[in-house]
C-alpha positions as CSV (number, residue, x, y, z in Angstrom):
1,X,0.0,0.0,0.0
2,X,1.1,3.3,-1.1
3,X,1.6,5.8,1.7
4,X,-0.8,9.1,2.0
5,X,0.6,12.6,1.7
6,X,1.5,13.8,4.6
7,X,2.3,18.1,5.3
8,X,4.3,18.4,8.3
9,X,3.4,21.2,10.0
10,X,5.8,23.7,12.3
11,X,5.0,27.1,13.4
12,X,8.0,29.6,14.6
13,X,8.1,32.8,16.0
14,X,11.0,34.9,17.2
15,X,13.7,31.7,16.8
16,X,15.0,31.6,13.0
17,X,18.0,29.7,13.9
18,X,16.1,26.6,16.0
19,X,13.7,26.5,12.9
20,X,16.7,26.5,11.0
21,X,18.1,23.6,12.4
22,X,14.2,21.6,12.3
23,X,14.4,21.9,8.4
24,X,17.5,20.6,8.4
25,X,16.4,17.6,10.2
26,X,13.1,17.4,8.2
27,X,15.5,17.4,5.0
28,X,17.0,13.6,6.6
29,X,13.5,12.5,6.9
30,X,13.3,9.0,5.8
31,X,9.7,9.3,4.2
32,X,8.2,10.0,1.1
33,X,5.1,11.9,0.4
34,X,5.3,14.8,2.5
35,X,4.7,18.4,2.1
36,X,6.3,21.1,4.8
37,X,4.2,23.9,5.8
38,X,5.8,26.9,7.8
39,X,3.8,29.7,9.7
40,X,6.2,32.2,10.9
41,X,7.3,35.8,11.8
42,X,9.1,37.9,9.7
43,X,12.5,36.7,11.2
44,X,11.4,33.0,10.5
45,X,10.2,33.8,6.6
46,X,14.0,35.1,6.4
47,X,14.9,31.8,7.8
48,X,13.0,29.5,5.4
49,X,13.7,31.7,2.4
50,X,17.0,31.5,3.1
51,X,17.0,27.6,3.2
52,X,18.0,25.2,0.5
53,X,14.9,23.9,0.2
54,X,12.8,27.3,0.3
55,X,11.2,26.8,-3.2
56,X,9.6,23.4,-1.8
57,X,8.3,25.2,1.5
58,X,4.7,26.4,1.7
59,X,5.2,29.6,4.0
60,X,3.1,31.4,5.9
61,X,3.5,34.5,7.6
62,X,1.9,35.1,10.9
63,X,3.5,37.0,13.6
64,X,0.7,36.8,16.7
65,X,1.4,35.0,20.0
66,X,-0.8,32.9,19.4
67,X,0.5,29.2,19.1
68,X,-2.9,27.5,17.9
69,X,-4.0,30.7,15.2
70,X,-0.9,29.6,13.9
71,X,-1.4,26.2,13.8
72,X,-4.7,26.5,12.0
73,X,-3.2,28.6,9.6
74,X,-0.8,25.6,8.8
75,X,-4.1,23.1,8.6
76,X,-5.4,25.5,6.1
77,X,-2.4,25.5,3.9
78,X,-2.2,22.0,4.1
79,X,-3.0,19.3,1.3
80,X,-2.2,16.2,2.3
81,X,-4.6,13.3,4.3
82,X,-2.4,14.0,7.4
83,X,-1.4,16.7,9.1
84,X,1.6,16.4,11.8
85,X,3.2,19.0,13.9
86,X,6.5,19.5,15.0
87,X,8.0,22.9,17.1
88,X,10.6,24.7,15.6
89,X,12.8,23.7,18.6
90,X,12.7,20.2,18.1
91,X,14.5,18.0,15.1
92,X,13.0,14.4,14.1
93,X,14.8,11.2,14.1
94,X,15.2,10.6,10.6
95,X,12.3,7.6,10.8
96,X,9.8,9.8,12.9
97,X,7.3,10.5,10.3
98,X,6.9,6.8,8.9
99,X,6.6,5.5,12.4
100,X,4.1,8.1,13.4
101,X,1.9,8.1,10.1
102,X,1.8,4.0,10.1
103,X,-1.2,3.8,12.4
104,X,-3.4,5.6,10.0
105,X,-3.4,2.0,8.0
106,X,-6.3,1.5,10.1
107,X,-9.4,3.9,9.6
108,X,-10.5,3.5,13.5
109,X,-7.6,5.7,14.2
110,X,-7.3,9.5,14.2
111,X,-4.8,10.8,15.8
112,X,-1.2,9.1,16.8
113,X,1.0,10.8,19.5
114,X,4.9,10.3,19.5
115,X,7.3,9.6,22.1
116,X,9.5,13.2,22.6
117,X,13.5,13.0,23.7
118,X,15.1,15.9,26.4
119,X,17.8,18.0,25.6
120,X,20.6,14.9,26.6
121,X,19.2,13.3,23.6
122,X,18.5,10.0,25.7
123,X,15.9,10.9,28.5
124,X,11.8,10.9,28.0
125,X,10.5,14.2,28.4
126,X,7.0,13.0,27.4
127,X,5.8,9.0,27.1
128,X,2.6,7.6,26.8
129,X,0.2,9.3,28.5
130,X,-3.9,10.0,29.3
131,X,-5.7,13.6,30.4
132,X,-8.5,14.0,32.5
133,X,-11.6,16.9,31.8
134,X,-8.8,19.0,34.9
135,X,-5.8,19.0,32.2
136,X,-4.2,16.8,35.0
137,X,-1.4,14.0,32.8
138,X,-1.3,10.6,34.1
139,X,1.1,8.3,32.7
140,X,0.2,5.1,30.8
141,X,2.5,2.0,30.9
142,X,2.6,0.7,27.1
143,X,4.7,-3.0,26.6
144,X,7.0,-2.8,23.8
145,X,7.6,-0.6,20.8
146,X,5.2,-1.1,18.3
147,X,2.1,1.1,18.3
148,X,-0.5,0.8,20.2
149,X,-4.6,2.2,19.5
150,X,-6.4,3.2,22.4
151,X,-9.6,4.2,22.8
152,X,-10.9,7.2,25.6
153,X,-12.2,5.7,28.5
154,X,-14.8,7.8,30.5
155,X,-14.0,11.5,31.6
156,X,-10.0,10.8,30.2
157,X,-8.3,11.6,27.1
158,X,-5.8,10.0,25.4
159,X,-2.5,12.6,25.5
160,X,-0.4,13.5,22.3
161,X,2.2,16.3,22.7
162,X,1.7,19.5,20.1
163,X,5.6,19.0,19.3
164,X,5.1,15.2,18.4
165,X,1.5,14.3,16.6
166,X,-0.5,13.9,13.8
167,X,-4.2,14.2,13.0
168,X,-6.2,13.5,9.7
169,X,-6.9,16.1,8.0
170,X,-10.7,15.9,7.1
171,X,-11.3,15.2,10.8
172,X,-9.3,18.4,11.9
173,X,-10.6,20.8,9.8
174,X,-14.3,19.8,10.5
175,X,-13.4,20.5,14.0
176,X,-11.9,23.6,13.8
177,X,-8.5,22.5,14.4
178,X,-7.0,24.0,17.6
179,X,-8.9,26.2,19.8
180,X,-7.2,30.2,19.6
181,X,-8.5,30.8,23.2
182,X,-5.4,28.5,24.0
183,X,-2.7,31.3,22.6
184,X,0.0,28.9,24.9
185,X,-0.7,26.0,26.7
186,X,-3.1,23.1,26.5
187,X,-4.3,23.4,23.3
188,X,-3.1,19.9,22.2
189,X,-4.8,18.8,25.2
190,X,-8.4,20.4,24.1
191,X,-8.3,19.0,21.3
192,X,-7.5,15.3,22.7
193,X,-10.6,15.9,24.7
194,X,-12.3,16.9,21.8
195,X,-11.8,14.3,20.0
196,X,-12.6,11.8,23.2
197,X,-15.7,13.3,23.5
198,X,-17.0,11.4,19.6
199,X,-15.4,8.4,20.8
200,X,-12.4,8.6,18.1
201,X,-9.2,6.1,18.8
202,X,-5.8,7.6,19.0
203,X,-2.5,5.2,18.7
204,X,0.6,5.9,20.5
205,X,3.9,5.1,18.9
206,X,7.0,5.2,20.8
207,X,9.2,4.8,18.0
208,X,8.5,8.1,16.4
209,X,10.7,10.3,18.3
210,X,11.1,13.6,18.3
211,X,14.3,15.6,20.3
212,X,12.7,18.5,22.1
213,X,15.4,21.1,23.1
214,X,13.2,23.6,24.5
215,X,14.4,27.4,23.7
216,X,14.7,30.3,25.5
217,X,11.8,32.2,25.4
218,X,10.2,34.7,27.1
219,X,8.2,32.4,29.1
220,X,10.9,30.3,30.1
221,X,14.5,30.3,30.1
222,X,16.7,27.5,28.3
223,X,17.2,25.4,31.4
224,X,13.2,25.4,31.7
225,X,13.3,27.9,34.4
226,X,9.9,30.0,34.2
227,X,10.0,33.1,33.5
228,X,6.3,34.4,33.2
229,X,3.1,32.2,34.3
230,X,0.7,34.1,32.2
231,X,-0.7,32.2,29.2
232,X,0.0,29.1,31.3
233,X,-2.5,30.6,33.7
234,X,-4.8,32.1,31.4
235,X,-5.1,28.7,29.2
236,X,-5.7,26.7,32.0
237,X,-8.9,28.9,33.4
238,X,-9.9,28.8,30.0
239,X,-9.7,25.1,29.9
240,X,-11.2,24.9,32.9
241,X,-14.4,27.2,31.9
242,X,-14.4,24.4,28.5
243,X,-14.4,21.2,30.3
244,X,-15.2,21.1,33.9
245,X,-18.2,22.4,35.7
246,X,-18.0,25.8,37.3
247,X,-18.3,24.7,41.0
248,X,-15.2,22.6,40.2
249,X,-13.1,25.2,39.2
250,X,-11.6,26.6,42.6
251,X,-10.4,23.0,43.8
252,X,-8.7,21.9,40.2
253,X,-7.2,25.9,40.6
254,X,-5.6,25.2,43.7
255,X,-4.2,22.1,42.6
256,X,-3.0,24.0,40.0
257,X,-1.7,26.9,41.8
258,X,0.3,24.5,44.1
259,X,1.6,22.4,41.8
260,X,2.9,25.5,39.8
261,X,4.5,27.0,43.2
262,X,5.9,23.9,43.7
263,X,8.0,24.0,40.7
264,X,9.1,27.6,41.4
265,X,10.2,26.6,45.1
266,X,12.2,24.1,43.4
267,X,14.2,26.4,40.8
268,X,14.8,28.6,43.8
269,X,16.4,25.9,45.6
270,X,18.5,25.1,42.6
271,X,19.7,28.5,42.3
272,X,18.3,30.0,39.2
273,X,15.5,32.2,41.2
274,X,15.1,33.9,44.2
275,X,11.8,34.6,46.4
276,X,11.3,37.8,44.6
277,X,11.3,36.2,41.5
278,X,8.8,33.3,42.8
279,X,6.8,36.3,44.1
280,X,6.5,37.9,40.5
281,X,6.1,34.7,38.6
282,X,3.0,33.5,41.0
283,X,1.8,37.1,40.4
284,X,1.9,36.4,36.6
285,X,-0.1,33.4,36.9
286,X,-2.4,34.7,38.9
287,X,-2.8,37.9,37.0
288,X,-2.9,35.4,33.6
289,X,-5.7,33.2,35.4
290,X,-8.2,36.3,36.1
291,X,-7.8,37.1,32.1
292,X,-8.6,33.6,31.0
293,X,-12.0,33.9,32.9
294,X,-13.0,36.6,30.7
295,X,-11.2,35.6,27.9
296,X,-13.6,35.1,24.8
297,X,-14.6,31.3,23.7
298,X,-14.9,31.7,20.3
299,X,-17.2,29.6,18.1
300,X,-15.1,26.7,16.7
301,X,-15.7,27.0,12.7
302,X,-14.8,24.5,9.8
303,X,-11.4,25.4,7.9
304,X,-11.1,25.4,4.6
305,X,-9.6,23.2,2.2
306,X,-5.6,24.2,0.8
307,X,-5.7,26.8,-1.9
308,X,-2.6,25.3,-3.1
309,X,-1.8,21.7,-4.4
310,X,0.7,19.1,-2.4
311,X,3.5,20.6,-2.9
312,X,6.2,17.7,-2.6
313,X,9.4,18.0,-0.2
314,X,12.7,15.7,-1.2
315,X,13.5,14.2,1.5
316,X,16.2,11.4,1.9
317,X,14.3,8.4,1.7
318,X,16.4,5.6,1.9
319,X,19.3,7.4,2.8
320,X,22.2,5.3,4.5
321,X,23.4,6.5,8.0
322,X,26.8,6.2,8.9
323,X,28.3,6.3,12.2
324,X,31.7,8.1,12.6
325,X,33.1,6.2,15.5
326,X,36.6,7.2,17.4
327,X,38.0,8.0,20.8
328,X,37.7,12.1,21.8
329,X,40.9,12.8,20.3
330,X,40.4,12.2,16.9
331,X,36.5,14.0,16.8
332,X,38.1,16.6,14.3
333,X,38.7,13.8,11.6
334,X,35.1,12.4,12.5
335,X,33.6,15.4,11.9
336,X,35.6,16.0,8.6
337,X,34.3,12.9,7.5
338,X,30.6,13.1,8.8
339,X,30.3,16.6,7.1
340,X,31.8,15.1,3.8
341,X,28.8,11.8,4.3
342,X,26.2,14.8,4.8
343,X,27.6,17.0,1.7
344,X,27.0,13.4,-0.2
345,X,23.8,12.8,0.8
346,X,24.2,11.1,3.6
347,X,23.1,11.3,7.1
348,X,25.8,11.0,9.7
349,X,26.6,10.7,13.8
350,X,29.7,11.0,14.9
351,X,30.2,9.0,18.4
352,X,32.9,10.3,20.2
353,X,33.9,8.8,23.0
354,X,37.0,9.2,26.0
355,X,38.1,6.2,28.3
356,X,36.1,7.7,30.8
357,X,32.5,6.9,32.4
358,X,30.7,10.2,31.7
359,X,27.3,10.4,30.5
360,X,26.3,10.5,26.9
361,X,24.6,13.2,25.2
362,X,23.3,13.4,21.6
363,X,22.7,16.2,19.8
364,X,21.8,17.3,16.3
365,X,24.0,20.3,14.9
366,X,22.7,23.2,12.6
367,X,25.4,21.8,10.5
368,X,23.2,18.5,9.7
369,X,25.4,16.2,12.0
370,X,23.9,14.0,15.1
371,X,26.9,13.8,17.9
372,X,26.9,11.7,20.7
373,X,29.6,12.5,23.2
374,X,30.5,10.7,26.4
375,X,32.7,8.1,27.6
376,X,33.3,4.4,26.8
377,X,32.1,3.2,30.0
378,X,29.6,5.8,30.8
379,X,26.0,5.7,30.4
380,X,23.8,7.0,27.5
381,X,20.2,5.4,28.0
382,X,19.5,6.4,31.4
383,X,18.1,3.4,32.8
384,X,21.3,1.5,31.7
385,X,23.9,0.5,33.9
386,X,25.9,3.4,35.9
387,X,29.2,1.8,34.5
388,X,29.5,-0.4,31.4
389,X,32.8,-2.7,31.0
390,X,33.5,-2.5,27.3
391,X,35.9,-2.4,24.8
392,X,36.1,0.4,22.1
393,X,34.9,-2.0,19.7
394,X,32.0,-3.4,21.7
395,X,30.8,-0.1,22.7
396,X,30.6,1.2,19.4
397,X,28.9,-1.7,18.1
398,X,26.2,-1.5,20.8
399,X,25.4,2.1,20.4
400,X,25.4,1.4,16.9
401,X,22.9,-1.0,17.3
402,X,20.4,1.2,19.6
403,X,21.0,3.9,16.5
404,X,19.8,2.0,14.2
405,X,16.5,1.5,15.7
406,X,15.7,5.0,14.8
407,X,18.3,5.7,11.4
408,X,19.1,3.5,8.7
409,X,22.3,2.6,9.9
């Protein structure tokens, strides 16, 4: 069976080099059709026209902080059957979009959610997961690695994550796609509850993974470290006001509120705020939860169908991965040689690694290349072993192996 056309969807605003470096990754995609849609501010057209590939981008400027106006736009400018999303600070593993478009083989699914990495390129930020009518996540324990199509059980959701998902498109547009009340924050999560609420199945595929490197914004700072609580507050009250009766709201607020206080006490501890800043943070959630209870619920209207054909992106289907293996001390050559493999065509990691036990991080470069650093006897899946015994050889070979689960190495 022929796959269907697929437009990856990835809204940016005030980060042209992070979408940069997703379009890169995009470009080593391993499937074949797709189409790549773009909403962006001015500084992220620059960034896409300036691209390679610019001529094969369907862009869309939009400069409003307003993450799911944007995203709508994207649906709108989108031809193919499904439509998946990706943020601009996050790259694909080259197989993420054939493992997270296969569960659409079966019509009973509409939606399939992928697993996402954290910035050491090993840990889970976000799993498998379910949502109640609250917003509250509880995790689901899923066996294996091949997908898996679940159906909503009462008053619960099945999650996806905004930065790793995909939705048909007839389906999304008939709904409305996302909801704009939701300018930050849970508007994935209203639309999984949407779609609970007529009963439609949603798979969950860990294999299509997503690295999630989460920029600096001005809502949070690049070690995650809040910054501003407003559109988090105001999206959940509006959230609230959507899918939970009124004489519920106080409690699920305080729950809220505490666990959101929580978090600050614990970045204060760390180092990275003081209590003035957790004083002015809690402010701006509060401040942001008063405007989402009068914050307008617009009607949720149909959108219309693409004005422009599929537009076909070349990706590298196909494409053989090579690994660029060495001890620390020879990482120039490696990277000579992994640029050289990219230049070609290729895709390339280069896996450097001291006689040390250090943890490993990967990392894809604006350059094109995957590196994973560490040491030979160090851990790089973080439920392995603290200290592996190993030879060079050996190590390679089994790091080589976990790669190719997600490259065709």
């Amino acid at each position: 069976m022929e796959p269907v056309p697929v437009s990856v969807v990835v809204v940016s605003r005030a980060r042209p080099r992070w979408l940069a470096r997703c379009l890169t990754g995009i470009a080593q995609l391993d499937h074949r059709p797709f189409e790549v849609v773009v909403v962006a501010c001015p500084a992220g057209c620059e960034a896409v026209r300036a691209h390679p590939k610019a001529d094969e981008i369907k862009l869309v400027a939009y400069d409003q902080d307003n993450i799911s106006a944007a995203r709508n736009r994207g649906i709108a400018a989108a031809a193919g059957e499904i439509v998946a999303f990706i943020d601009d600070d996050a790259v694909p593993e080259p197989s993420w979009l054939s493992r997270l478009t296969a569960p659409f083989e079966h019509e009973e699914v509409a939606a399939v959610g992928g697993y996402v990495i954290g910035r050491n390129g090993f840990s889970l930020q976000w799993g498998a997961g379910s949502v109640d009518a609250s917003g509250e996540r509880c995790a689901l324990s899923l066996e294996g690695e091949e997908p898996v199509t679940l159906h909503p059980q009462e008053g619960r959701a099945i999650k996806t994550e905004g930065t790793n998902m995909a939705v048909r498109r007839s389906l999304l547009a008939e709904m409305g796609g996302f909801d704009p009340a939701f300018r930050f924050y849970l508007d994935e999560t209203d639309l999984n509850l949407r779609l609970a609420a007529r009963d439609h199945a949603t798979a969950l595929a860990p294999m299509a993974r997503v690295h999630h490197g989460v920029a600096e914004s001005a809502r949070r700072a690049a070690d995650r470290t809040p910054r501003d609580l407003h559109q988090i507050g105001a999206s959940k009250m509006v959230f609230l006001r959507k899918h939970v009766a009124p004489d519920e709201h106080k409690r699920a607020l305080a729950r809220f509120r505490a666990e959101q206080k929580a978090r600050l006490l614990r970045a204060m501890r760390d180092g990275p705020l003081d209590a003035g800043d957790v004083f002015r943070i809690m402010r701006s959630l509060d401040a942001g939860i008063a405007e989402g209870a009068g914050r307008d619920l617009p009607r949720m209207s149909a959108l219309p169908a693409a004005s422009e054909g599929f537009r076909p992106f070349t990706a590298r289907p196909g494409a053989k991965h090579r690994i660029h293996a060495g001890r620390s001390w020879v990482r120039q050559r490696l990277e000579d040689e992994a640029r050289a493999a990219v230049i070609a065509g290729e895709t390339a990691t280069v896996l450097s690694l001291s006689p040390t036990a250090l943890y490993h991080t990967l990392r894809f470069g604006e350059d094109g290349i995957w590196r994973q650093i560490g040491g030979q006897y160090g851990r790089a899946e973080r439920s392995g072993p603290l200290f592996r015994l190993a030879t060079l050889k050996r190590r390679i070979a089994l790091e080589g192996r976990r790669l190719s689960k997600f490259r065709n190495v």
